[in-house]
Every structure is written in structure tokens, then in C-alpha cells.
C-alpha positions as CSV (number, residue, x, y, z in Angstrom):
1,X,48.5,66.2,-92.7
2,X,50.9,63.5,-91.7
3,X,54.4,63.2,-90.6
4,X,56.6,60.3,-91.4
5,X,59.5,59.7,-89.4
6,X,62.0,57.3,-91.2
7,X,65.1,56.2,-89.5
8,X,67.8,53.7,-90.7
9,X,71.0,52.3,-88.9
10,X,74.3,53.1,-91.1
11,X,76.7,50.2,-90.9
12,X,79.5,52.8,-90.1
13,X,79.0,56.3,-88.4
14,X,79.5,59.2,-91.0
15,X,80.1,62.8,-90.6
16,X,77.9,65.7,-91.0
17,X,80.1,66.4,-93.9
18,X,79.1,62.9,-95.7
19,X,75.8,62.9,-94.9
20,X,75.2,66.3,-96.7
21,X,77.3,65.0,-99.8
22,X,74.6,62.2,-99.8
23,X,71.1,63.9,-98.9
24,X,72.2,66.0,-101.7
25,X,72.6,63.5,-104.3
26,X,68.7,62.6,-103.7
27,X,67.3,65.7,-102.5
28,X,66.2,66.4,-106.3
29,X,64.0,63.1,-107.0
30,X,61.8,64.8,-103.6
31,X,61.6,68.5,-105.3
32,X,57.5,68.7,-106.3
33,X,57.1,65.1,-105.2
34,X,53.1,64.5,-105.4
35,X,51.2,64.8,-102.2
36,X,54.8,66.1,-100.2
37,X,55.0,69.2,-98.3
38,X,58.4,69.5,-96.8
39,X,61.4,66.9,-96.5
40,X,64.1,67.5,-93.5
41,X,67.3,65.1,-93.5
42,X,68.3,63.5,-90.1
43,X,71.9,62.3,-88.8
44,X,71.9,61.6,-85.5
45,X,74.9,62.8,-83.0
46,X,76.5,59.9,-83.1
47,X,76.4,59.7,-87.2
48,X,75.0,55.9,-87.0
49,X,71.5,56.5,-87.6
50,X,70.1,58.8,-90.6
51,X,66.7,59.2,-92.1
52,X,64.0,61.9,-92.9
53,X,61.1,64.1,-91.2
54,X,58.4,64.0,-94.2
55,X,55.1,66.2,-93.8
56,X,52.8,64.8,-96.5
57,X,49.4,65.9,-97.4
58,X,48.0,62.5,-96.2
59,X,49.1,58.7,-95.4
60,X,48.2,57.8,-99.0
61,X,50.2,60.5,-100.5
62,X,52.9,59.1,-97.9
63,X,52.6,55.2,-98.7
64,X,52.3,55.9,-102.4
65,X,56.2,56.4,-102.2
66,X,56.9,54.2,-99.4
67,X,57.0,50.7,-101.6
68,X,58.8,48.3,-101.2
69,X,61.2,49.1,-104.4
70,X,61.5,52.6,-102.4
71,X,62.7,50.6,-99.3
72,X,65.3,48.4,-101.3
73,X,66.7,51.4,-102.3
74,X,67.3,52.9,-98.7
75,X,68.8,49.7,-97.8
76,X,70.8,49.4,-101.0
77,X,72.0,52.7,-100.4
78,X,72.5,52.8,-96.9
79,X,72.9,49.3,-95.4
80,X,69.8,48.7,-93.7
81,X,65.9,48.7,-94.1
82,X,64.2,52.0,-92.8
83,X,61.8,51.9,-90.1
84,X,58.8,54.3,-90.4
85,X,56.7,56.0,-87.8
86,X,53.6,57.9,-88.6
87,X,52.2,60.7,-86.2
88,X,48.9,62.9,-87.2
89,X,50.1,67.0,-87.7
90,X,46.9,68.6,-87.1
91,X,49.0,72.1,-87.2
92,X,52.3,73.0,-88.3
93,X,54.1,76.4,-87.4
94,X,56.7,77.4,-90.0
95,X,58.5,80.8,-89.3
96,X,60.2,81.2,-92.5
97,X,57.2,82.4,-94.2
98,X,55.3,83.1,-91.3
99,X,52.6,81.0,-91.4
100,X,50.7,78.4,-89.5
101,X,49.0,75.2,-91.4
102,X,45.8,73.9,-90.2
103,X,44.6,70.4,-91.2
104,X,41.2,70.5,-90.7
């Protein structure tokens, strides 16, 4: 499995508040997304810089939404371009249903 870290910078700082009115407006086009496993929203402290924790099934599954229309739209929508970081998640603990994933 992979996680994808994207972050953007918002031209203005917004409140918790805001930033749950927007996630919300998209949170549906991610809802049984090919290849995803789990999508967390991020606003920093601050409320300047936003983005998204992605665990995907695999880079491909990951870069097969990434384009570059996808990335005009987070700048459209936010103000700037996103930044993405990939990190390897050999195993993932998730306590709401108790398990533990293993990418082997």
C-alpha cells in the first residue's frame, strides 16, 4: 500500500468551520474511488495549508487520479498547485474495526 500526502497553500487562512463546508462538497466524488482505501482531510493550525492523507492500494492506483486535470482543479479550487509526497505503508493499524493491514 501507499500513502499520499498532498498539501496546498490557501491564499487566505480559513477556519475549521470552512474547511469542513468544503471537504464536504468533494468528499462524494472519493466514495468507492478505484484502487482507494481511505481519504483523511488536513487543515493545518494555522488554516493556511490544507490537503489530504490518501492510503491507496498502489502508486498506480494513486497516479491514475493524480493528473494533471486533477491538479488544475485543486488549484482552481483552492489557489495553489498541490504538492505530493509518497511514503510506502507496509502496515496500517486501524482501531475502528480493529484490524491491522499487511501489504505483503
Amino acid at each position: 500500500m501507499i500513502t499520499a500526502l498532498v498539501q496546498f497553500n490557501l491564499p487566505t487562512a480559513i477556519s475549521r468551520e470552512k474547511a469542513a463546508e468544503l471537504f464536504a462538497q468533494t468528499a462524494p466524488m472519493y466514495r468507492e474511488m478505484q484502487g482507494l482505501v481511505r481519504k483523511y482531510y488536513l487543515l493545518s493550525e494555522d488554516g493556511r495549508t490544507a490537503g489530504g492523507a490518501y492510503l491507496w492500494e498502489s502508486r498506480d492506483a494513486a497516479e491514475q487520479v493524480y493528473t494533471p486535470e486533477w491538479r488544475k482543479y485543486i488549484a482552481e479550487r483552492y489557489g495553489s498547485e498541490p504538492a505530493i509526497t509518497y511514503f510506502e505503508s507496509p502496515v496500517v493499524v486501524d482501531n475502528l474495526p480493529g484490524t491491522i493491514l499487511i501489504d505483503s
